[in-house]
mmCIF file of the N, C-alpha and C atoms, coordinates in Angstrom:
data_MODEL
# 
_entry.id   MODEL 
# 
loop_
_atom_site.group_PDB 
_atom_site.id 
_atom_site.type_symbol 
_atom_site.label_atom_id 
_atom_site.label_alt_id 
_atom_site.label_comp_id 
_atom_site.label_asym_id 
_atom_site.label_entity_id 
_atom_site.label_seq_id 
_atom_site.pdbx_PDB_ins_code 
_atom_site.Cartn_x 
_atom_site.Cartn_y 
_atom_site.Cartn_z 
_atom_site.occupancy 
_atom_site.B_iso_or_equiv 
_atom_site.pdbx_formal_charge 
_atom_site.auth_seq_id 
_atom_site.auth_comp_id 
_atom_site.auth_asym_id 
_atom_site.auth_atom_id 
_atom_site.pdbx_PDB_model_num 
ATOM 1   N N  . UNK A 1 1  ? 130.663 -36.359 125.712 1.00 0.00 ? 1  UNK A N  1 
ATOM 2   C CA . UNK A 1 1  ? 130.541 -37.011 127.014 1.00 0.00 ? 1  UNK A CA 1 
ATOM 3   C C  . UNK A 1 1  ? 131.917 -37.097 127.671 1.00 0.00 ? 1  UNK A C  1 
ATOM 4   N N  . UNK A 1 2  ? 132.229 -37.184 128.806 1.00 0.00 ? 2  UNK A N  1 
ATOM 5   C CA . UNK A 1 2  ? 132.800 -36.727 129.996 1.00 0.00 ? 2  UNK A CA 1 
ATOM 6   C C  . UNK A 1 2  ? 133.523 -38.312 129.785 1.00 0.00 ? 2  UNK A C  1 
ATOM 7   N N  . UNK A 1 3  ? 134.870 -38.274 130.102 1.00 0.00 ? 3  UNK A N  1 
ATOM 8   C CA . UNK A 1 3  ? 135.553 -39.732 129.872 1.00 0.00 ? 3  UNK A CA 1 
ATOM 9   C C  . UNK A 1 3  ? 136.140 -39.501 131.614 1.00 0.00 ? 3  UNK A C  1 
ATOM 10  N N  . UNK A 1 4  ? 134.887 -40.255 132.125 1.00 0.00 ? 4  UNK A N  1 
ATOM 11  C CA . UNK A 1 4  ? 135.840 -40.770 134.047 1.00 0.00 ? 4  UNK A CA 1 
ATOM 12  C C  . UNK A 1 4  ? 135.996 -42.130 134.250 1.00 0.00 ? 4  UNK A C  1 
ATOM 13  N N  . UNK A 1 5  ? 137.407 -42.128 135.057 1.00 0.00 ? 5  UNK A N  1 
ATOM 14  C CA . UNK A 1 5  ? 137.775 -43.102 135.567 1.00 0.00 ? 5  UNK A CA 1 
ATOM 15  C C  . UNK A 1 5  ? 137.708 -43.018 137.173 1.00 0.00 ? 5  UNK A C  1 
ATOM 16  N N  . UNK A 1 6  ? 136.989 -43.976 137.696 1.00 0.00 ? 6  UNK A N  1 
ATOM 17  C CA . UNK A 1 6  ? 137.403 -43.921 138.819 1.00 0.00 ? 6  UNK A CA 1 
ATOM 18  C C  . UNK A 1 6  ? 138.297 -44.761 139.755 1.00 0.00 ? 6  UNK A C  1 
ATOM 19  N N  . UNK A 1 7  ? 139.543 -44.864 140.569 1.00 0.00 ? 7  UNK A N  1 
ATOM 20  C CA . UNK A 1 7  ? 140.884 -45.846 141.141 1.00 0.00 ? 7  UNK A CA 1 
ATOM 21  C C  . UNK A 1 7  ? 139.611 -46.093 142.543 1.00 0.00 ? 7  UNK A C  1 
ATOM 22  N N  . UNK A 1 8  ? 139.426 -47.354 142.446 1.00 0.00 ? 8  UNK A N  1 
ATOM 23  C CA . UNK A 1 8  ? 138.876 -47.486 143.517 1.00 0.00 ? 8  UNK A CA 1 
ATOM 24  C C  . UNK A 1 8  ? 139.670 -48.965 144.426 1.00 0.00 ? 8  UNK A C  1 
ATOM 25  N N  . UNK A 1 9  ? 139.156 -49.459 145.872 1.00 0.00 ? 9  UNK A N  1 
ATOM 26  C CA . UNK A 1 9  ? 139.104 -50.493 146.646 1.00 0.00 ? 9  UNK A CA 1 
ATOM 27  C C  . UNK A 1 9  ? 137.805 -51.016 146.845 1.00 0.00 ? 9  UNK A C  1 
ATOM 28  N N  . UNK A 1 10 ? 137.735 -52.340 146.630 1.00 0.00 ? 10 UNK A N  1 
ATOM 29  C CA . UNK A 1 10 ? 136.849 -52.884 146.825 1.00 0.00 ? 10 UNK A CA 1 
ATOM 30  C C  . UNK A 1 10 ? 136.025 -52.524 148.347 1.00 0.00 ? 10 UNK A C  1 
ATOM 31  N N  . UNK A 1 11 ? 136.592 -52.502 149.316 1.00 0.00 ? 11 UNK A N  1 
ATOM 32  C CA . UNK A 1 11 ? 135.969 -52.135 150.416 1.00 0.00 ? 11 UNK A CA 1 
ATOM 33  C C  . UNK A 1 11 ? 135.737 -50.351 151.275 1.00 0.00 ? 11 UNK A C  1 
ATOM 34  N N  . UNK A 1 12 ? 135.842 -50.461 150.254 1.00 0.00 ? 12 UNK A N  1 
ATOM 35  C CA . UNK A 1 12 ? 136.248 -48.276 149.921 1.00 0.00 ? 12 UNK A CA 1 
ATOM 36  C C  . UNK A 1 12 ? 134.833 -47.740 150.015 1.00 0.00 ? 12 UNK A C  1 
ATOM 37  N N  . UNK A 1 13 ? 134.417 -47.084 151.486 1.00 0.00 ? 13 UNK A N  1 
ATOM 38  C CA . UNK A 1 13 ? 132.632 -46.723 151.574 1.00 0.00 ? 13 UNK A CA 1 
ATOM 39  C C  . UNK A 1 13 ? 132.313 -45.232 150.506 1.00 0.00 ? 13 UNK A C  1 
ATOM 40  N N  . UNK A 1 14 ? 133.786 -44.935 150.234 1.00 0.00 ? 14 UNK A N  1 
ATOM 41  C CA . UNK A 1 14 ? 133.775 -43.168 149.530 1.00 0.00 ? 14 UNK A CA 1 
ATOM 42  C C  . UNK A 1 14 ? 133.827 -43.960 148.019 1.00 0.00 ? 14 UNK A C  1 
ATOM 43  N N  . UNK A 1 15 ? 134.170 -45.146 147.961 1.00 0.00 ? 15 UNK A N  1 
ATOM 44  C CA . UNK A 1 15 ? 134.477 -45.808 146.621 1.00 0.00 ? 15 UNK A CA 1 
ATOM 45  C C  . UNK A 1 15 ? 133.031 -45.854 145.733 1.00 0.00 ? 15 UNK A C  1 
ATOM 46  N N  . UNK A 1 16 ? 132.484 -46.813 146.995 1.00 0.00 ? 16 UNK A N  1 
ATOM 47  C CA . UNK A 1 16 ? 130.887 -46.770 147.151 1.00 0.00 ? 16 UNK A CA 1 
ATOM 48  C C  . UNK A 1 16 ? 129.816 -46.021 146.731 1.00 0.00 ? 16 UNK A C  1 
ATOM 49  N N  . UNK A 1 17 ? 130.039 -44.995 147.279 1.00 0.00 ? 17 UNK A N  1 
ATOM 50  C CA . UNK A 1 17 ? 129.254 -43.558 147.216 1.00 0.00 ? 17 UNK A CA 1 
ATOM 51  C C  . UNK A 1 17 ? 129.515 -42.901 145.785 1.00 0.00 ? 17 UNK A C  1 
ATOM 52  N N  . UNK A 1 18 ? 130.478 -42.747 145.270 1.00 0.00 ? 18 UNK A N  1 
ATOM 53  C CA . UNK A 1 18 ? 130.694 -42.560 144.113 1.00 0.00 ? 18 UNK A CA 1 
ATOM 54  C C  . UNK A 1 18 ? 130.486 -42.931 143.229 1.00 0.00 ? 18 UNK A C  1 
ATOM 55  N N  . UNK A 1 19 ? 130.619 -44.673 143.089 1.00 0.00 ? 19 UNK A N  1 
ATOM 56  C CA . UNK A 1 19 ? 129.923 -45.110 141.924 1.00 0.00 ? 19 UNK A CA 1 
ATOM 57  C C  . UNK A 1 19 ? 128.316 -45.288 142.103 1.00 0.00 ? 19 UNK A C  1 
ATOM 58  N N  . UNK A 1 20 ? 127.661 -45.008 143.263 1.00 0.00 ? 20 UNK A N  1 
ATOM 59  C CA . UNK A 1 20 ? 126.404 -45.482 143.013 1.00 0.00 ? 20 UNK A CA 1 
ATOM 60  C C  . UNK A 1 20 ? 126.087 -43.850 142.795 1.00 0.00 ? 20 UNK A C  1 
ATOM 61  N N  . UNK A 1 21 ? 126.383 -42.914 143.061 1.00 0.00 ? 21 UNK A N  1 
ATOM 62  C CA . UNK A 1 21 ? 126.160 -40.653 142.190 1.00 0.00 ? 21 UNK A CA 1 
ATOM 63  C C  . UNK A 1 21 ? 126.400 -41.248 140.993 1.00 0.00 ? 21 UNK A C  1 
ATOM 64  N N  . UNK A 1 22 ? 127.319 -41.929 140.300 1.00 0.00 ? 22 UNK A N  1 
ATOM 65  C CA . UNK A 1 22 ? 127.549 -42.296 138.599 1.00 0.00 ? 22 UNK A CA 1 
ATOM 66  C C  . UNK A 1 22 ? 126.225 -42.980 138.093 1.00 0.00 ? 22 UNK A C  1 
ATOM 67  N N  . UNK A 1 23 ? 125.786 -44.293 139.015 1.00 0.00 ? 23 UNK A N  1 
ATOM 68  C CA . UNK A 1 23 ? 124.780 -44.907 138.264 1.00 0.00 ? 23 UNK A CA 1 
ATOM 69  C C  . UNK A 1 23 ? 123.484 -43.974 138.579 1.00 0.00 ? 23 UNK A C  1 
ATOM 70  N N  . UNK A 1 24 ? 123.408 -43.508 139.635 1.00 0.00 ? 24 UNK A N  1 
ATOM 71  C CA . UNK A 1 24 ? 122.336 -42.999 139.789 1.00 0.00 ? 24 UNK A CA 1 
ATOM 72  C C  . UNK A 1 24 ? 121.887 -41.752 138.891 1.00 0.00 ? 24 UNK A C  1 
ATOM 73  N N  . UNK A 1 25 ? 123.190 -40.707 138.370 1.00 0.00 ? 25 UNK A N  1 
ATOM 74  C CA . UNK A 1 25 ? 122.641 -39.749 137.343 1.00 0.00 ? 25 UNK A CA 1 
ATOM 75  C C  . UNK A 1 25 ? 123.145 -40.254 136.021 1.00 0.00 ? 25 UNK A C  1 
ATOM 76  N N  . UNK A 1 26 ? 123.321 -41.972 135.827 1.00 0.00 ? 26 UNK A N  1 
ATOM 77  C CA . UNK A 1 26 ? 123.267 -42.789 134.502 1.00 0.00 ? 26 UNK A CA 1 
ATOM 78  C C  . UNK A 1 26 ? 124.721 -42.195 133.856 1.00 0.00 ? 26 UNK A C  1 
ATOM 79  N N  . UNK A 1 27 ? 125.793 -41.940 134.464 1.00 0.00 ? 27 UNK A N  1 
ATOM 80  C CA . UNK A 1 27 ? 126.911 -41.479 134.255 1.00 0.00 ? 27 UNK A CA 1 
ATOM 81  C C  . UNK A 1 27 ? 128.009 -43.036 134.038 1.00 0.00 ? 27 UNK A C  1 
ATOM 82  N N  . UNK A 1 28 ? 128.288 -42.854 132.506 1.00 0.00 ? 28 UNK A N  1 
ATOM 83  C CA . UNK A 1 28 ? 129.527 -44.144 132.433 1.00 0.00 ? 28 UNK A CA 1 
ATOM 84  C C  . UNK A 1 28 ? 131.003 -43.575 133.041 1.00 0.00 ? 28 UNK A C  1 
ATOM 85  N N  . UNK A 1 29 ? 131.062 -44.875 133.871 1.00 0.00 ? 29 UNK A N  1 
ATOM 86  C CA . UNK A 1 29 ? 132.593 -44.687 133.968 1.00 0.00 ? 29 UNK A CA 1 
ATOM 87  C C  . UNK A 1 29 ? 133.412 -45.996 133.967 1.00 0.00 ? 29 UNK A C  1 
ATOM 88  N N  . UNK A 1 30 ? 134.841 -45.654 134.058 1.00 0.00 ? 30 UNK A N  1 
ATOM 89  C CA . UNK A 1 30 ? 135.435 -46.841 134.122 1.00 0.00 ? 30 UNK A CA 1 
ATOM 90  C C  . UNK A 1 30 ? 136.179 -46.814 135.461 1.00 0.00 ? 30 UNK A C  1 
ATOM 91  N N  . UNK A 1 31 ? 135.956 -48.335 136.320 1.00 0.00 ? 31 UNK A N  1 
ATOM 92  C CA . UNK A 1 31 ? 136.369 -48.492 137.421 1.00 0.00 ? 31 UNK A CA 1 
ATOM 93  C C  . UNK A 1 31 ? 137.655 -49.544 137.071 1.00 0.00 ? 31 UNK A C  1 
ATOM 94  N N  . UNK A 1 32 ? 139.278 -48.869 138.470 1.00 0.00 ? 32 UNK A N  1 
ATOM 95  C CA . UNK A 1 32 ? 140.360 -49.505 138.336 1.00 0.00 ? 32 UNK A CA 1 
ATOM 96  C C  . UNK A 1 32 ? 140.197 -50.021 139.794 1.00 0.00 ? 32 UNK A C  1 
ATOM 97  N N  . UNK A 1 33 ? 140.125 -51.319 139.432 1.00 0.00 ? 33 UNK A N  1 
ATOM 98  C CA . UNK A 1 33 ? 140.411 -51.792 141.096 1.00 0.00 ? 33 UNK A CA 1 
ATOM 99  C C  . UNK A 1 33 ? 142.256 -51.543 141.400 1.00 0.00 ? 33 UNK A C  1 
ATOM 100 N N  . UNK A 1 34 ? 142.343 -50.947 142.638 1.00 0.00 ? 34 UNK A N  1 
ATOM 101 C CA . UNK A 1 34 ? 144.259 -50.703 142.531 1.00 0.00 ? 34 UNK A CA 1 
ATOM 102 C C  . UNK A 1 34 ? 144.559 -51.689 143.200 1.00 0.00 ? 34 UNK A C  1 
ATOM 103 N N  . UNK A 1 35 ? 144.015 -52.590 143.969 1.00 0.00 ? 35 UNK A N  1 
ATOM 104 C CA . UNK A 1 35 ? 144.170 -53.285 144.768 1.00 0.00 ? 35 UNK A CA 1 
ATOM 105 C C  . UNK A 1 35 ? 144.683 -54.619 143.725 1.00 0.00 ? 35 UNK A C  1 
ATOM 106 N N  . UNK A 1 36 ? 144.119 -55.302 143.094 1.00 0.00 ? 36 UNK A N  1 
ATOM 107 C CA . UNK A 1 36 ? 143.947 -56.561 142.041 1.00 0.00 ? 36 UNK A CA 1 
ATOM 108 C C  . UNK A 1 36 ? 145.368 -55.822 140.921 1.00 0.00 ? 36 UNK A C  1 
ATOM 109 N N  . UNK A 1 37 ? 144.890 -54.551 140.563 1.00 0.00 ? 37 UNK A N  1 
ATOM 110 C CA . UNK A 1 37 ? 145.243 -54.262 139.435 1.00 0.00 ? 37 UNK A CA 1 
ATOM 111 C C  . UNK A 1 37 ? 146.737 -53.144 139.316 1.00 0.00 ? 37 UNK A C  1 
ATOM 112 N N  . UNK A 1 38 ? 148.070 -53.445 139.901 1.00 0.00 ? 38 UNK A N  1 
ATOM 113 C CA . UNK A 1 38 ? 149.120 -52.579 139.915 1.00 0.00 ? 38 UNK A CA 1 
ATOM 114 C C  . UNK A 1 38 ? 149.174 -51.894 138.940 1.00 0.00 ? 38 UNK A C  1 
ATOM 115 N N  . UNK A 1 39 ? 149.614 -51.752 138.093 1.00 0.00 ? 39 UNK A N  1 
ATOM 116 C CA . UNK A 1 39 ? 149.382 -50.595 137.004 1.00 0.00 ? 39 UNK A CA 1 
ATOM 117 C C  . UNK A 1 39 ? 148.445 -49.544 137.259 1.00 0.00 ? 39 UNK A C  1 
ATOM 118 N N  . UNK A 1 40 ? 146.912 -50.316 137.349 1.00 0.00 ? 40 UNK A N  1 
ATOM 119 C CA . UNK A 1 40 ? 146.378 -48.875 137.758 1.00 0.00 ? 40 UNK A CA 1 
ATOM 120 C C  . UNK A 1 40 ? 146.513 -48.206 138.753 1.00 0.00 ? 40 UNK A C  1 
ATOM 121 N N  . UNK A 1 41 ? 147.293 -48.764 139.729 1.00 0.00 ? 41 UNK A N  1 
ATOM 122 C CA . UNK A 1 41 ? 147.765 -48.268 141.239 1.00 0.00 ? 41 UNK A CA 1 
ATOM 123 C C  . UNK A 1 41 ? 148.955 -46.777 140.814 1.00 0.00 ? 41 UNK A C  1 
ATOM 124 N N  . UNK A 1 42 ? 149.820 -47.830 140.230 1.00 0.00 ? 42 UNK A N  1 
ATOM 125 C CA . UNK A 1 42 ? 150.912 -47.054 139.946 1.00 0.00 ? 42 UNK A CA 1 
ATOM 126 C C  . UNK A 1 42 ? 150.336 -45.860 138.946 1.00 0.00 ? 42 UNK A C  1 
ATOM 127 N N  . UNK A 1 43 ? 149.194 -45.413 138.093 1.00 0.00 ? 43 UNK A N  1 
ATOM 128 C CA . UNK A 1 43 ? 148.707 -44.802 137.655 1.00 0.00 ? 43 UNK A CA 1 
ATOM 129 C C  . UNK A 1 43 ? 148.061 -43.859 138.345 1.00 0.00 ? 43 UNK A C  1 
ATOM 130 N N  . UNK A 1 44 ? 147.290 -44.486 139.416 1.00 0.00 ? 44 UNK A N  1 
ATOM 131 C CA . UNK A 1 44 ? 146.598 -43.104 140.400 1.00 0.00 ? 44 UNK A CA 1 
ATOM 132 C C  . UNK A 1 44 ? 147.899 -42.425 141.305 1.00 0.00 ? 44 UNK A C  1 
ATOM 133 N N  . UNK A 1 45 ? 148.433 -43.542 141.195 1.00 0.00 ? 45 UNK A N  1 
ATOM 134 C CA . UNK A 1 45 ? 149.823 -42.735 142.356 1.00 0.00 ? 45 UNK A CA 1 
ATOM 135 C C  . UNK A 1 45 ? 150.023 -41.631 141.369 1.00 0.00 ? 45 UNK A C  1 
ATOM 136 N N  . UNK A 1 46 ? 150.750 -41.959 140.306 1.00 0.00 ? 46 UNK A N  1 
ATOM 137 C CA . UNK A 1 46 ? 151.417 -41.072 139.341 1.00 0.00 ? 46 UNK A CA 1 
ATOM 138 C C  . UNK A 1 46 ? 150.788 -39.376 138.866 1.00 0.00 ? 46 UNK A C  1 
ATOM 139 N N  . UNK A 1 47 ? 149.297 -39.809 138.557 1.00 0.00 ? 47 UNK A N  1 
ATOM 140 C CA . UNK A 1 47 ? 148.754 -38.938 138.504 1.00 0.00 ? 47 UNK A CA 1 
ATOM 141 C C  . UNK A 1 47 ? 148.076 -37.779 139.976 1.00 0.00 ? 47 UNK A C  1 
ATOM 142 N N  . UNK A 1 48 ? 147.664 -38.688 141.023 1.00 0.00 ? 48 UNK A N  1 
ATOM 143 C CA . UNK A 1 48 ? 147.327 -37.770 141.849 1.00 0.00 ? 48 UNK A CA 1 
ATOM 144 C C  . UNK A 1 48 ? 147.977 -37.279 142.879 1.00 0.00 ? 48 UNK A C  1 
ATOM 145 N N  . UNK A 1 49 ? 149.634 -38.039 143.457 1.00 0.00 ? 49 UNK A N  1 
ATOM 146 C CA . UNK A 1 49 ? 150.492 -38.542 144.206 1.00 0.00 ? 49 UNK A CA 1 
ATOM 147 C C  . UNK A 1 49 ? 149.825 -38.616 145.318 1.00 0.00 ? 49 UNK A C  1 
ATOM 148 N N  . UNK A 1 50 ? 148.469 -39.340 145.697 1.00 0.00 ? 50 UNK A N  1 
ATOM 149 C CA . UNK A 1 50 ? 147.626 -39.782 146.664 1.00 0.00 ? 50 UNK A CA 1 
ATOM 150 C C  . UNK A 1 50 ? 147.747 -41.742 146.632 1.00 0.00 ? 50 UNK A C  1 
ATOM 151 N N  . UNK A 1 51 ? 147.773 -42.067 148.526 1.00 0.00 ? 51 UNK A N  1 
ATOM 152 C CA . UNK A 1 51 ? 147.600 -43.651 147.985 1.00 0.00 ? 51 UNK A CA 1 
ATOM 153 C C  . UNK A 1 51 ? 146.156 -44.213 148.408 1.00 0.00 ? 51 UNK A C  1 
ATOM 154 N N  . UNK A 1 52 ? 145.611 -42.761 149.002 1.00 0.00 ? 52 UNK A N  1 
ATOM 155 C CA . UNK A 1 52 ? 144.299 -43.369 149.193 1.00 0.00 ? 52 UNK A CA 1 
ATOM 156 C C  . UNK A 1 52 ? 143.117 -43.219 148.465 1.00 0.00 ? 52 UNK A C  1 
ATOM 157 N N  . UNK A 1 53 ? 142.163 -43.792 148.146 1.00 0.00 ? 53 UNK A N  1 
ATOM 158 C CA . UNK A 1 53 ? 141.056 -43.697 147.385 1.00 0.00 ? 53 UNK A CA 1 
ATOM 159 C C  . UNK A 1 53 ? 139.520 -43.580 147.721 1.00 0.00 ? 53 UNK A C  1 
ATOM 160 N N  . UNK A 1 54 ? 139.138 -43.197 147.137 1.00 0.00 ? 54 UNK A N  1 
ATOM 161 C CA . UNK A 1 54 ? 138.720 -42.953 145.602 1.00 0.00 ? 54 UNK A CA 1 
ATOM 162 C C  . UNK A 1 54 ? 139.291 -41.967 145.088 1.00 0.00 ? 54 UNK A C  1 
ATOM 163 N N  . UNK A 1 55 ? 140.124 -41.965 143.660 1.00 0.00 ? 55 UNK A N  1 
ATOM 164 C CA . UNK A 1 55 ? 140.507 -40.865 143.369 1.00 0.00 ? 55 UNK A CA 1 
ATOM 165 C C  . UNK A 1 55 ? 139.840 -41.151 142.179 1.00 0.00 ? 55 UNK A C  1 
ATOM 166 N N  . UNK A 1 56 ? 139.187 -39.965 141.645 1.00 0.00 ? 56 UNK A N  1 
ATOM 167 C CA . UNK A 1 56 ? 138.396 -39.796 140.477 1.00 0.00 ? 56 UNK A CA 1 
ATOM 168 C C  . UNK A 1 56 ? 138.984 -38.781 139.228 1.00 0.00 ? 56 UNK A C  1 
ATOM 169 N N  . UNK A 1 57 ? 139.146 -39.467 138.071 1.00 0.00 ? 57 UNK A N  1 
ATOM 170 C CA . UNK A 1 57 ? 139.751 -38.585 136.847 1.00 0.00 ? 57 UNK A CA 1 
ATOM 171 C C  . UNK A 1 57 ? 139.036 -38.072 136.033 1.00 0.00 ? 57 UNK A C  1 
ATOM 172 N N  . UNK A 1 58 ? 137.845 -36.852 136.349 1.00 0.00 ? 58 UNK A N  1 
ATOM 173 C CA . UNK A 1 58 ? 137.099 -36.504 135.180 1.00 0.00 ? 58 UNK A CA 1 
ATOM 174 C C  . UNK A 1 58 ? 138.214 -35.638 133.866 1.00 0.00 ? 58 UNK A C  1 
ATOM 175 N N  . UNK A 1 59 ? 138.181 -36.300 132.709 1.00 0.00 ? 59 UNK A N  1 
ATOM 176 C CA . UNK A 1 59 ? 138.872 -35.915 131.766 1.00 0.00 ? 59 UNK A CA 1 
ATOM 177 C C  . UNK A 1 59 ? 139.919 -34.870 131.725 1.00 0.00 ? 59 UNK A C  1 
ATOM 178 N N  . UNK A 1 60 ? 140.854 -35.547 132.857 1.00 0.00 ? 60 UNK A N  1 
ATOM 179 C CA . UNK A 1 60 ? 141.832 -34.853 133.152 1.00 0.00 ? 60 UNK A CA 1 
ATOM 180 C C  . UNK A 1 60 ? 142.203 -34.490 134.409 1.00 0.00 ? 60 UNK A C  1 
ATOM 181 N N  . UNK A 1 61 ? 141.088 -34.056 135.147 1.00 0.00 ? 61 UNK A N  1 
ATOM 182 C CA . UNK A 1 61 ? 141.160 -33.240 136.276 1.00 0.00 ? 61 UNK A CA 1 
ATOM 183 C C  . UNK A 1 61 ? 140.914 -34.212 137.065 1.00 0.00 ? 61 UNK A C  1 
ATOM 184 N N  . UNK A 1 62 ? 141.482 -34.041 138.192 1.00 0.00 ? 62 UNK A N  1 
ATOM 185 C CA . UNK A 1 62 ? 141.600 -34.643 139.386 1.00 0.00 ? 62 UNK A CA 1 
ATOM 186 C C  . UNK A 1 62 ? 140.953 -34.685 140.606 1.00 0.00 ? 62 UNK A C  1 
ATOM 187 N N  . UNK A 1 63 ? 140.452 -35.257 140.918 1.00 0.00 ? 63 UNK A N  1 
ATOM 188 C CA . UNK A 1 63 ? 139.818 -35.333 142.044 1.00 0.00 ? 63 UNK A CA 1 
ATOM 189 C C  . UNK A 1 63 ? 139.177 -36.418 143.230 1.00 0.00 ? 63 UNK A C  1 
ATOM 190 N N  . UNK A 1 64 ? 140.642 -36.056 144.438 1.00 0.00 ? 64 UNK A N  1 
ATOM 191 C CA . UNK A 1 64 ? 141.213 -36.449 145.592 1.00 0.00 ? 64 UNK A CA 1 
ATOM 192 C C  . UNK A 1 64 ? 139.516 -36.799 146.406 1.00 0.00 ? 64 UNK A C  1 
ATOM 193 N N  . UNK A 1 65 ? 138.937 -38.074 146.621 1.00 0.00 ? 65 UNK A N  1 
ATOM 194 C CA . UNK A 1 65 ? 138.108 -38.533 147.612 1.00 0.00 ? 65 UNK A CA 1 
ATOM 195 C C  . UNK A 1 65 ? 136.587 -38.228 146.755 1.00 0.00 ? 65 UNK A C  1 
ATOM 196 N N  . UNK A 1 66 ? 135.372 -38.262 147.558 1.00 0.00 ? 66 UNK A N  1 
ATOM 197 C CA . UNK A 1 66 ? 134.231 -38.371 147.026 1.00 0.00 ? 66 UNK A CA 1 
ATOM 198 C C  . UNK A 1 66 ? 133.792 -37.060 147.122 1.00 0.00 ? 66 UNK A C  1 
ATOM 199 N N  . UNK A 1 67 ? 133.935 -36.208 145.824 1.00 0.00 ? 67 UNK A N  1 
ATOM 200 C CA . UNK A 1 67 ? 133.907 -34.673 145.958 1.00 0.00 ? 67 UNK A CA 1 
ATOM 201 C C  . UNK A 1 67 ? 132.897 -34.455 145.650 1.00 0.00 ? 67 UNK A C  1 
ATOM 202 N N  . UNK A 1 68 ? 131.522 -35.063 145.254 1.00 0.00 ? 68 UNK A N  1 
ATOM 203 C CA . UNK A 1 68 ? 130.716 -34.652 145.182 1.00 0.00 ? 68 UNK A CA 1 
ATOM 204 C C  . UNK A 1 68 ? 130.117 -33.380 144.514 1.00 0.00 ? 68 UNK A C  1 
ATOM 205 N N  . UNK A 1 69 ? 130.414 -31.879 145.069 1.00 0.00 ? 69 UNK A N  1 
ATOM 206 C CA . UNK A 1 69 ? 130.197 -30.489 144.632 1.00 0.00 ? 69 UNK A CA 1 
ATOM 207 C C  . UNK A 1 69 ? 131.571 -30.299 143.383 1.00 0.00 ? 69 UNK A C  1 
ATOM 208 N N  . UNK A 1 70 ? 132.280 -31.426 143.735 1.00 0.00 ? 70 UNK A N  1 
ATOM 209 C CA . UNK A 1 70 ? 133.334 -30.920 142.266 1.00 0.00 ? 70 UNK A CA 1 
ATOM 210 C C  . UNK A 1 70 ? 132.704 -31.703 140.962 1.00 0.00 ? 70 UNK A C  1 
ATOM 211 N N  . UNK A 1 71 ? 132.376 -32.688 141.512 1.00 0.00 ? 71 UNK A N  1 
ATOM 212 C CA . UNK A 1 71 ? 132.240 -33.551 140.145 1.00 0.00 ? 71 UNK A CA 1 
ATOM 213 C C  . UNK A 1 71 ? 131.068 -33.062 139.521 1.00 0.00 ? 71 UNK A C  1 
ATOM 214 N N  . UNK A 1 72 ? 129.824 -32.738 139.961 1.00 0.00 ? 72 UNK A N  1 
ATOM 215 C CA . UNK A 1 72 ? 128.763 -31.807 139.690 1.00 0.00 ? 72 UNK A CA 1 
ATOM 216 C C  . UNK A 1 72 ? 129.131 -30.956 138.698 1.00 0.00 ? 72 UNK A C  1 
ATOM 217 N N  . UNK A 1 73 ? 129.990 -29.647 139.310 1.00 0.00 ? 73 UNK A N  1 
ATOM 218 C CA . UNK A 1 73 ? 130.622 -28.911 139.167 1.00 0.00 ? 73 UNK A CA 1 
ATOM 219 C C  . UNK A 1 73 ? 131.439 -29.118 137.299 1.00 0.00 ? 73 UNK A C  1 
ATOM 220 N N  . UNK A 1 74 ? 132.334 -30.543 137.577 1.00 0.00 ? 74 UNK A N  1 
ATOM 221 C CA . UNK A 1 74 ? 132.804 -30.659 136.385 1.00 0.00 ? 74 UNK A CA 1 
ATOM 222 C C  . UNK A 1 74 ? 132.186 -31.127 135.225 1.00 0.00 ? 74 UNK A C  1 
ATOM 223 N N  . UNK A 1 75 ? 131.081 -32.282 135.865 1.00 0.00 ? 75 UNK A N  1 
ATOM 224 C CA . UNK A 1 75 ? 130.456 -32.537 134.730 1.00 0.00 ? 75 UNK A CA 1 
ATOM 225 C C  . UNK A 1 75 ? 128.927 -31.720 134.268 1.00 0.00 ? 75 UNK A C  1 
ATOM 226 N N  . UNK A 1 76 ? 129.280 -30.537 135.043 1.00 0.00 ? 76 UNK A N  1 
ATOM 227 C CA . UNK A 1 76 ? 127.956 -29.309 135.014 1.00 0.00 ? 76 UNK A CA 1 
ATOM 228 C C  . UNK A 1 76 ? 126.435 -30.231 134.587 1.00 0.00 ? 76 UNK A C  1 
ATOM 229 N N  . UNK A 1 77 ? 126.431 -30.589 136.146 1.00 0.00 ? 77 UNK A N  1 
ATOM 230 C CA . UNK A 1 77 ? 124.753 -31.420 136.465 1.00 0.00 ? 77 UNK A CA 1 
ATOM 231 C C  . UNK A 1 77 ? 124.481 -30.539 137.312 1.00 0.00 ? 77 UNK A C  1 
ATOM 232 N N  . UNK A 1 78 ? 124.722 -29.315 137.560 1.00 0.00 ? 78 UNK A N  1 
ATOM 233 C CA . UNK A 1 78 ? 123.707 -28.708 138.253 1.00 0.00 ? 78 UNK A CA 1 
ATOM 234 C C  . UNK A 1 78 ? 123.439 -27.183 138.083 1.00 0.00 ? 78 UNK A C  1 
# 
C-alpha cells in the first residue's frame, strides 16, 4: 500500500477535493495541517519548493495541487 501524505489548509477547496477522492476510493492518508503545524510547512516547502497547497506526497513523488489524473495514475486506480 501506497504511503500518502497530504500538506493541506484548513480552508483549501483543492485541499477538500482531495481528501474526500482519498475517502471516497477508501485510500489512507496522512493529513499535515501547515498552517497549525510549522514543521510540516517547512517540510512541504523543502520538498516541493511550493507555498501553496495541496501538495500531495505519494511515496515519494510529488504532486503540486489536486492532480487528480496523476494520483490515479500513481496509485494505478484506473
Amino acid at each position: 500500500m501506497s504511503k500518502i501524505i497530504i500538506y493541506s489548509t484548513p480552508a483549501c477547496v483543492y485541499c477538500k477535493m482531495a481528501k474526500a477522492f482519498f475517502l471516497d476510493q477508501k485510500i489512507d492518508y496522512i493529513e499535515k495541517d501547515v498552517v497549525s503545524d510549522l514543521k510540516a510547512q517547512e517540510e512541504m516547502i523543502k520538498k516541493s519548493g511550493q507555498f501553496g497547497v495541496p501538495v500531495i506526497d505519494v511515496d515519494g513523488q510529488i504532486i503540486i495541487g489536486f492532480d487528480k489524473a496523476k494520483i490515479v495514475e500513481l496509485l494505478k486506480l484506473g
